[in-house]
C-alpha positions in Angstrom: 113.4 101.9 104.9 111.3 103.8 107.1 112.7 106.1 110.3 112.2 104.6 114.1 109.7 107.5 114.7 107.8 106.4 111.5 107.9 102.6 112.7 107.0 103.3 116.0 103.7 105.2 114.5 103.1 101.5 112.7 100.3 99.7 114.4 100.2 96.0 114.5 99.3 96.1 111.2 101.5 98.0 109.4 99.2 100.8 108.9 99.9 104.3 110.0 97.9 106.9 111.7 96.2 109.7 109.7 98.6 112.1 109.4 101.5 109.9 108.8 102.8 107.1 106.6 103.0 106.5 103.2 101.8 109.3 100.7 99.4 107.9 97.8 99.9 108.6 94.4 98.1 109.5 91.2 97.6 106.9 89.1 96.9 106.4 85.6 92.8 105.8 84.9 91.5 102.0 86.6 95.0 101.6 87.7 95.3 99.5 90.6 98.4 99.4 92.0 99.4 99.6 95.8 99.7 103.2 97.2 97.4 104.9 94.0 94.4 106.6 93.3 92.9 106.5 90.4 90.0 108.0 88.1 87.9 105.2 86.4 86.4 105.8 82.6 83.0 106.2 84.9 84.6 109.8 85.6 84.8 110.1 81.8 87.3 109.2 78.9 90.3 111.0 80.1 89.8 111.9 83.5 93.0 112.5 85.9 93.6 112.5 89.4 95.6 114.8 91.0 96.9 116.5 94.5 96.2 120.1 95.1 97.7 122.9 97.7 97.2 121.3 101.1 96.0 117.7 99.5 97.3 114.5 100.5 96.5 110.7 100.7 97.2 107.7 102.8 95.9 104.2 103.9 93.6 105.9 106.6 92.3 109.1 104.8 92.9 111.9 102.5 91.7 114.6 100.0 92.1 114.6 96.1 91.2 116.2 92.9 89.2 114.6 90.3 88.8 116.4 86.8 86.8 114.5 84.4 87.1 115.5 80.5 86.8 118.5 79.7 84.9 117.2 76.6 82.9 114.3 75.0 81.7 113.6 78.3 81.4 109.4 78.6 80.5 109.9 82.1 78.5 107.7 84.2 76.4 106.8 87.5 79.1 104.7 89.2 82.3 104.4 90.3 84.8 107.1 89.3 87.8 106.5 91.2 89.9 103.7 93.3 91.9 103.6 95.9 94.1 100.7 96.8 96.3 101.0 99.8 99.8 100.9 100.1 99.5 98.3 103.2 96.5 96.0 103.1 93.9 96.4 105.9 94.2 93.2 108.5 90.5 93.1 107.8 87.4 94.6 106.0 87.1 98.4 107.5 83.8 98.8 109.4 82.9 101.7 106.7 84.3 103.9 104.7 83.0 107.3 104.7 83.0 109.8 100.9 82.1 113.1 100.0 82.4 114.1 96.6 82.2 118.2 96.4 81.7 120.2 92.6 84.0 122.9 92.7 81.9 124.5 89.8 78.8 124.7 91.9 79.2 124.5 95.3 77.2 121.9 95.9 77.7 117.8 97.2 77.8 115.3 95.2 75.9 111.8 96.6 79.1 109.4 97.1 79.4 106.2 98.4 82.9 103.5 98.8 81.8 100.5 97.2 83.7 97.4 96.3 85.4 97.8 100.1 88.3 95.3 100.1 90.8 94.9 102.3 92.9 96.3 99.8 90.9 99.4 99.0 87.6 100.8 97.4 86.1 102.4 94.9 84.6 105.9 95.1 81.6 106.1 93.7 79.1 108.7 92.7 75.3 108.6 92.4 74.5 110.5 89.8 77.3 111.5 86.2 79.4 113.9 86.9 79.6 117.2 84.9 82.1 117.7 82.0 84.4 120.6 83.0 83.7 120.4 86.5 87.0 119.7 89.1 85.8 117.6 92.3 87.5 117.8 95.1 87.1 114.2 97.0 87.3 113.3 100.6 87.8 109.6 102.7 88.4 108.0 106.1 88.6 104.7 106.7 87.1 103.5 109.9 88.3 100.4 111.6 
């Protein structure tokens, strides 16, 4: 059970403000489960998601590390991670905005939420990404 101060931060909702509330958590790939993130086999066949130095997650926004494989490739155009909230938005966010940034290179990666739910999204990226390349990935939701 949460703390007073932490249900006070609650809205109407449920949901918390950015920088509190419940942490998310790395799933295993397309896992789905409230309060996760996920890779997708679009990311490749083995990718993993993780939380690095000064990362963190919630329902509102958040920062995470994607590492496809770091061989065989498999990757594709598409979606390459979810997120699914630990509370359910009370309605369809008015957008959700994704960056997707190579670590390797230095360079942005075209991103896009798709499948927007009001229990998550997908992040999705426009073009494969690169085998051996870590991606550091950004959201906010907007209500």
């Amino acid at each position: 059970m949460p703390d007073n101060a932490q249900v006070s931060a609650q809205d109407a909702y449920g949901h918390y403000p950015a920088s509190t509330g419940p942490l998310m958590a790395a799933g295993a790939v397309s896992t789905t489960a409230a309060g996760t993130i996920a890779p997708t086999t679009g990311a490749g066949a083995t990718p993993t998601v993780t939380f690095g130095a000064g990362q963190s997650a919630n329902d509102v926004a958040g920062t995470f590390t994607l590492s496809p494989v770091t061989g065989g490739g498999g990757q594709s155009a598409g979606a390459v991670a979810v997120v699914t909230y630990s509370n359910p938005q009370p309605c369809l966010p008015k957008a959700v905005l994704v960056t997707i940034y190579d670590q390797a290179n230095g360079a942005a990666v075209a991103a896009a939420a798709t499948t927007v739910t009001a229990q998550g999204f997908s992040v999705s990226a426009g073009v494969a990404l690169t085998t051996a390349h870590v991606y550091t990935v950004a959201y906010e939701v907007c209500n």
